[in-house]
N, C-alpha and C positions, 0 to 999 in steps of 0.2 A: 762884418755886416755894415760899418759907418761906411763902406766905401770909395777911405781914402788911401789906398793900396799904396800912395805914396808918389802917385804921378799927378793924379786930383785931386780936387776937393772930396768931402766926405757926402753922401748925399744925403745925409739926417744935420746936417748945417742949416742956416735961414740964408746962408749966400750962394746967388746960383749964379755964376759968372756969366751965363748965354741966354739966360729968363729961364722962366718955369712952367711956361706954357705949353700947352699940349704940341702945337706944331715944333715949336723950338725943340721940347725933347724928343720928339720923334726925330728933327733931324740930327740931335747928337747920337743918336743912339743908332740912326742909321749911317751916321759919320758922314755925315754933308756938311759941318761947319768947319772951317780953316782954323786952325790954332788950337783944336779941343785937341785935349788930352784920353781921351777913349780910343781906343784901334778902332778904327774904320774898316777894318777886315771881318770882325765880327757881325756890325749890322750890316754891311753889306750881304754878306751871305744867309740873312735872316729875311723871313717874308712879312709884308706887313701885320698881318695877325697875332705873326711872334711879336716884334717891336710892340705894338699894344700892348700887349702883356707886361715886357718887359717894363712899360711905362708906367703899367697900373702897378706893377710889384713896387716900383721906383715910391712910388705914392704912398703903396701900404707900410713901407720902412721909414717914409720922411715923421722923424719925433721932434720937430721943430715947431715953431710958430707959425701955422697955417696961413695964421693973415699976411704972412709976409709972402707969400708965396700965389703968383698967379695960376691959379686952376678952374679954367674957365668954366661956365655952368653951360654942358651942351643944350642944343636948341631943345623945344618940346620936341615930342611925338607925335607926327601930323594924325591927325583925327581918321585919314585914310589907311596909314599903318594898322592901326589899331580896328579897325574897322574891317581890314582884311585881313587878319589872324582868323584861319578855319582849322578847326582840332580834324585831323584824320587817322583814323587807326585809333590807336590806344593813348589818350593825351597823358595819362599820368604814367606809362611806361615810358613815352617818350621823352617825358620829364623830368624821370627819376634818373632814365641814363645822360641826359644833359646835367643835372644837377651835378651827380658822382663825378661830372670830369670838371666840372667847373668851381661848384660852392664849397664843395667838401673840404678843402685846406682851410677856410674859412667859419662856416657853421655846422660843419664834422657829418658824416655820415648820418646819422636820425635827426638833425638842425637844429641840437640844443646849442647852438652858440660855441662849442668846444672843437673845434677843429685844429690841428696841427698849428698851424699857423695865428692861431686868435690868440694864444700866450705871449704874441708882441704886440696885440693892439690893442690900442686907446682911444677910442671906447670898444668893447667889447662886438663881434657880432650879435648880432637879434638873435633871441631864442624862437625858432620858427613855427615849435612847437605850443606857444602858450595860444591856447584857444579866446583868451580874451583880447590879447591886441591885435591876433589875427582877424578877427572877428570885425573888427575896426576900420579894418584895411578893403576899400574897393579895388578889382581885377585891374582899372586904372590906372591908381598909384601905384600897384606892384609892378606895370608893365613899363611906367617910368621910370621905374627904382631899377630895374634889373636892366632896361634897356642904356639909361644915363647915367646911371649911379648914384649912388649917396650923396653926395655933391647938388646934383640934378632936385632932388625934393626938400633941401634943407637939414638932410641927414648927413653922417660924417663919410667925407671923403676918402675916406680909407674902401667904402662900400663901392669895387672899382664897376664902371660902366661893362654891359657886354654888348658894344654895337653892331659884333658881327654875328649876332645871333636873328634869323630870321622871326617874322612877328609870328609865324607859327610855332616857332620854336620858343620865345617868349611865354606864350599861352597855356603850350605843354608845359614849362618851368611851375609857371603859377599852379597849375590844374595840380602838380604833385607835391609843390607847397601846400597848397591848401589840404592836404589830406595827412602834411605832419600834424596838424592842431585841429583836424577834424571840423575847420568852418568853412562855410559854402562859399561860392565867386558869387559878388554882388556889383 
């Protein structure tokens, strides 16, 4: 898991030889930079959606000193995004099957925070289910939080952006959050 397999560095270190930015890791990871140590045969044959991923996983494993590491806070959500999310069909079916491919390693199939993957992180995911901080949260900040990440509202980066989800698809997401902890969009 340190992923210093013995050709690189480890990527839970605070020293990242190429930067830590988002562009820069995309291009190690798609093997565009000269002298890196990753096969360039792997992200070559990866499309950009995978690489993302691959980037945000990079993210969720780094147990290092955050501040040391540039992770850039994306731009807002133009007001027209947001404004052009229309639910069609059924938003919380369509939300619960986006949820299950996406969140679920994260804040586990019912979103109490226990997912597969939340036994290696620091700080925990949200429990999605508690009706009082839910309750707190406007359709807004949720649509930043999921669209930017954790990162994006001053939450921990570990909570990775999903930018290629469409803002209907955003909305669905929310609509079937909101119905773990039973509070309304506000």
């Amino acid at each position: 898991m340190g992923g210093g397999g013995g050709m690189g560095k480890p990527l839970i270190d605070d020293e990242w030889r190429f930067g830590s930015d988002d562009p820069t890791l995309f291009k190690l990871i798609r093997g565009e930079i000269p002298q890196q140590t990753m096969p360039n045969v792997i992200g070559k044959n990866m499309t950009d959606d995978e690489i993302w991923k691959v980037l945000l996983y990079v993210r969720s494993v780094y147990a290092g000193d955050a501040a040391k590491i540039n992770w850039a806070v994306p731009p807002p959500v133009p007001p027209e995004m947001f404004a052009a999310a229309q639910h069609t069909g059924d938003p919380v079916a369509a939300g619960k099957q986006i949820f299950l491919q996406i969140c679920v390693p994260c804040h586990g199939p019912e979103g109490h925070g226990d997912g597969p993957a939340s036994v290696a992180l620091d700080p925990k995911p949200r429990n999605l289910t508690d009706p009082g901080y839910m309750a707190g949260l406007d359709d807004r900040y949720l649509f930043e939080l999921v669209s930017r990440g954790g990162i994006a509202v001053g939450k921990s980066p570990l909570m990775p952006a999903q930018p290629t989800l469409a803002a209907e698809d955003l909305n669905n997401v929310i609509a079937f959050v909101r119905t773990l902890s039973g509070s309304q969009a506000h």
